[in-house]
C-alpha positions as CSV (number, residue, x, y, z in Angstrom):
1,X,4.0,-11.4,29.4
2,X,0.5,-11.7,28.5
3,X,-0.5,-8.3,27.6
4,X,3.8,-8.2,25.5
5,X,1.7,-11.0,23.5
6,X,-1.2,-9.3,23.1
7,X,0.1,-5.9,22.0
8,X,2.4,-7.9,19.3
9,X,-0.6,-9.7,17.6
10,X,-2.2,-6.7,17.8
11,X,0.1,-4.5,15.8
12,X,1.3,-7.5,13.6
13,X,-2.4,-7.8,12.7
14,X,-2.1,-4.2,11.7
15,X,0.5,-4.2,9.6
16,X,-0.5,-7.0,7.6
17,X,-3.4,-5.5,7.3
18,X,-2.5,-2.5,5.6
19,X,0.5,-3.5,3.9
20,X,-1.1,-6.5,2.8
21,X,0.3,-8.5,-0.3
22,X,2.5,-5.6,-2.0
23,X,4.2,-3.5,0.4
24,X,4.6,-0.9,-3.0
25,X,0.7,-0.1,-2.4
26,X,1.0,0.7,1.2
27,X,4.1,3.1,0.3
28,X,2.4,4.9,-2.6
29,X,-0.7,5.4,-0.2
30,X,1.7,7.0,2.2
31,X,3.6,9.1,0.2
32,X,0.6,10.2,-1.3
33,X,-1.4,11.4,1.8
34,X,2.0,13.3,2.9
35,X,1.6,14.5,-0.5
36,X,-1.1,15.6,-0.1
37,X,-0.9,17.0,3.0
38,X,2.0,19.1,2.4
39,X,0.2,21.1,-0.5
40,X,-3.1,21.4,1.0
41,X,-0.6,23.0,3.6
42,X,0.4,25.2,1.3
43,X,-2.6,26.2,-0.3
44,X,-2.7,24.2,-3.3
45,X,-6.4,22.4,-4.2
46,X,-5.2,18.5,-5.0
47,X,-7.8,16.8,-3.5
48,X,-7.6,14.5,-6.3
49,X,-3.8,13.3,-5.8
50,X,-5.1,10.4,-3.5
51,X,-7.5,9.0,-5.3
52,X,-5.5,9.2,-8.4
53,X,-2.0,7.4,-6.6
54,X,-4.5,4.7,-4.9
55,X,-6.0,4.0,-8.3
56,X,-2.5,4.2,-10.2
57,X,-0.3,1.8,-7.4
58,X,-3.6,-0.9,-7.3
59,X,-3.5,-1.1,-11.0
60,X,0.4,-1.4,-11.0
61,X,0.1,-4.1,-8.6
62,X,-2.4,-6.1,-10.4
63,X,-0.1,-5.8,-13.6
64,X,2.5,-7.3,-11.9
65,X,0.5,-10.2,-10.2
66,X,-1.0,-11.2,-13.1
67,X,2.1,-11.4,-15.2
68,X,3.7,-13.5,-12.3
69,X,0.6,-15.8,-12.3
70,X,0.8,-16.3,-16.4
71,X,4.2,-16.7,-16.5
72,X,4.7,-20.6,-17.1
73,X,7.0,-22.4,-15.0
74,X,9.6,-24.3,-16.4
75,X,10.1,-28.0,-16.7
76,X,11.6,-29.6,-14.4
């Protein structure tokens, strides 16, 4: 039962981890190293497609929190 426990926080840690606040991030990052794996595969040089989606997604994501934060609340 013990060790059940242990392996549950232990992958529930992880996935909070890297999914984190915005499960889009964590998605793009993904579908970006398959990406990227795929056409390296195939012969293609896009080293840079990473980077580029990792940069792209995290700005994305701080657009969208910071228009939730300044978005006033209404009265009640």
């Amino acid at each position: 039962m013990i060790v059940i426990r242990w392996i549950r926080a232990f992958v529930g840690f992880w996935i909070d981890f890297v999914v984190g606040d915005d499960w889009t991030v964590a998605a793009t990052v993904l579908v970006a190293l398959l990406a990227t794996w795929g056409l390296t595969r195939a012969g293609l040089p896009v080293w840079w497609l990473l980077p580029a989606a990792a940069t792209a997604s995290t700005a994305v994501s701080l657009r969208r929190a910071t228009e939730h934060a300044r978005r006033p609340t209404p009265p009640p």
